[in-house]
N, C-alpha and C positions, 0 to 999 in steps of 0.2 A: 511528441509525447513529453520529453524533458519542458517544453517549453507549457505546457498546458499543468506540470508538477508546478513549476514555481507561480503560473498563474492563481492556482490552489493555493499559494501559502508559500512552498519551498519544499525545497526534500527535508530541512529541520525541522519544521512544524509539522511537514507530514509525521515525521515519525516520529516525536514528542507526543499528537495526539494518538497514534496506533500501537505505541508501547503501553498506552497506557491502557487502549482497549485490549490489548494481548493480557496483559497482569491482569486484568479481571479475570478471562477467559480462563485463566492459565488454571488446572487442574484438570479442565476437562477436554482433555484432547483429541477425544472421539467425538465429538458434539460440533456442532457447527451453530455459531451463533450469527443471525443477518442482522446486523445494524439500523437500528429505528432510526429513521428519517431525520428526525430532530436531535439527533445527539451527532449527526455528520456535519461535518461544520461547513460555512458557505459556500466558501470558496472549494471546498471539494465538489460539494452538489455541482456547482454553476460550472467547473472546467474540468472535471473528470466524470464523476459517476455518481448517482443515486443507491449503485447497487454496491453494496459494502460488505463485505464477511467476514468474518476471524473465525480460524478452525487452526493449529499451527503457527499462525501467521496471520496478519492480515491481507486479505485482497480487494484489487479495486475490478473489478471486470469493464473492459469496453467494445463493441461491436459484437460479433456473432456469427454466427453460421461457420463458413468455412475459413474465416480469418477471425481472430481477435485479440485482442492485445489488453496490457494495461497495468498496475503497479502492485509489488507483493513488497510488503513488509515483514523481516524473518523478525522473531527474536530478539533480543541485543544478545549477541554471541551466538548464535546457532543457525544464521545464511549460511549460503555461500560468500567464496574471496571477495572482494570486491573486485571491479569492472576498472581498466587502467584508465577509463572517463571520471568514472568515482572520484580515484583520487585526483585528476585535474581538477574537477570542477568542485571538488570541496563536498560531496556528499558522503551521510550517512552510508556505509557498507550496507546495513539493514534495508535498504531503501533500492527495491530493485525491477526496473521495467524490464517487460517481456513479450514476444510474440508468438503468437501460433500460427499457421497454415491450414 
């Protein structure tokens, strides 16, 4: 997953572009906005996801059913800590992969 982030761009560009879609969003926090196609930028499409949301945060969704995984964007200041990888590898706090079962 880290490796398919920077293929995307990076975790800075990720979240350079996803703060920016959150401060649109930002007022409505009940509302779930999905991301038009052409405002995701390539390298998201091509090495993460098509499926884009901001509701809180932004999210990236990947796979389905009974496993899925994939990258949440908080805030700037309203994540969680960061991850003790975060800080080695120089990423964004707001910038955070995740799995389910």
């Amino acid at each position: 997953m880290l490796l398919q982030i920077y293929r995307a761009g990076g975790p800075n560009d990720l979240n350079d572009w996803a703060q920016e879609l959150i401060r649109e969003h930002d007022g409505r926090p009940r509302d779930e906005m999905v991301v038009d196609r052409e405002r995701i930028p390539r390298g998201v499409s091509t090495h993460l996801s098509e499926n884009v949301r901001v509701q809180r945060g932004l999210s990236i969704e990947l796979g389905g059913g009974f496993y899925h995984y994939g990258v949440i964007v908080y805030p700037r200041g309203k994540g969680p800590p960061p991850e003790w990888w975060q800080h080695v590898l120089g990423w964004p706090p707001e910038v955070c992969v995740y799995h389910e079962e």
